[in-house]
N, C-alpha and C positions, 0 to 999 in steps of 0.2 A: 815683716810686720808692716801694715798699712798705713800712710800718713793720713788724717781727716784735719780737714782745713774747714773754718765756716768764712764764708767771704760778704763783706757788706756789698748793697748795692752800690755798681760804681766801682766797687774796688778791682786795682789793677794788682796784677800780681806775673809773676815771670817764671817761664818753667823750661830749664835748658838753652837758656837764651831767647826764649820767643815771649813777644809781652802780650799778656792777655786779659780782656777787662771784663768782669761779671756784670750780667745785663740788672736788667732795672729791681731784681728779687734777691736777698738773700737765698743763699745758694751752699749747698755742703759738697766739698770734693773730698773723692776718698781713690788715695793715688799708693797704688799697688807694689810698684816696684822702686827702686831707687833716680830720684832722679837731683838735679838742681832747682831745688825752687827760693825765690824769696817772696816776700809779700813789701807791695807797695810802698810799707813803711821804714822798710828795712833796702831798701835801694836808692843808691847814691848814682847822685848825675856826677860828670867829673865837675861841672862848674863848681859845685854843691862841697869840691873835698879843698877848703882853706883855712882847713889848719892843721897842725900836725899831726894829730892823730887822726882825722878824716884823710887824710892824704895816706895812712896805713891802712884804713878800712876799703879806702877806693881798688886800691888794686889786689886787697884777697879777695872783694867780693866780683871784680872782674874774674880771678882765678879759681873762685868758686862756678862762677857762670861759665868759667872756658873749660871746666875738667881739672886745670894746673898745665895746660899743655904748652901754655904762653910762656917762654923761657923771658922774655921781654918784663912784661907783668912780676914774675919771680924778683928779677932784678930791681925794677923797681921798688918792690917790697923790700928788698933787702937795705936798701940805701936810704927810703923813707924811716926804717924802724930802729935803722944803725943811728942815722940822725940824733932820733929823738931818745933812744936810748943815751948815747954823750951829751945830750942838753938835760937830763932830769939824775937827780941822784933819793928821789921816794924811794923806799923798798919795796911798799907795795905797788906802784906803779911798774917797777923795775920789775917784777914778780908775773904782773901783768903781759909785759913784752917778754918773758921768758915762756909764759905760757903759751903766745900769739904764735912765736917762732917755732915751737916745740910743735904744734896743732899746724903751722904752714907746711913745715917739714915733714909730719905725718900725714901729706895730704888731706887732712881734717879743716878745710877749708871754709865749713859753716860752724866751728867749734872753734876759730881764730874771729870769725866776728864776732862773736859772744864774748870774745876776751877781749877785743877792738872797744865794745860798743863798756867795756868797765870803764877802760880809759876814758871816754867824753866827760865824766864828772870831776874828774881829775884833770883836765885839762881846762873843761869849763870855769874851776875854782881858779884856774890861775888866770886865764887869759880875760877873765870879769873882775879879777881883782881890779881896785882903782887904788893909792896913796893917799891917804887921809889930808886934808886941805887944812894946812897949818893958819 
């Protein structure tokens, strides 16, 4: 089955590790076989992964762009998610990181950032919390 992507002008986007920027026209690609693609908005710089759960997404979405061949990467993943798994006790968060793990482990490595990218809201709610000013 065929992926079709419509690209704005300007838009960068990355396919198998190579970055690539669509020229000055909207633009439709339609990409035949399996590959690793992200779009522009869905790619993290490492500066970019400071906080915990960006620090999860950083390296499945390196191990999405590497295949999963990075045993390195892997490890990483494993220590960031362990982490943050022992700092929360949500269910549905909790539920979230069971999914991310389940989807790492199955090599489903665009189906863990989907589960990655639930977590931001959940993390956002906490780490924007401020203490009411008595």
């Amino acid at each position: 089955m065929a992926l079709k992507i419509t690209l704005k002008p300007g838009e960068k986007f990355v396919i198998n590790g190579a970055v690539i920027v669509n020229g000055d026209r909207r633009t439709n690609l339609v990409i035949q076989n399996k590959v690793s693609i992200l779009r522009e908005r869905d790619i993290m710089q490492f500066e970019e992964a400071d906080t915990p759960v960006k620090r999860i997404y950083f390296p499945v979405m390196m191990l999405y762009l590497d295949g999963g061949a990075d045993k390195a990467l892997h490890a990483e993943f494993v220590r960031r998610i362990s982490e943050f798994i022992n700092a929360v006790s949500n269910a549905e968060a909790l539920q979230h990181c069971i999914n991310i793990i389940q989807a790492v482990n199955a090599g489903e490595f665009y189906r863990a950032l989907l589960a990655c990218k639930k977590l931001l809201p959940f993390e956002e709610e906490r780490l924007s919390y401020e203490p009411s000013k008595v």
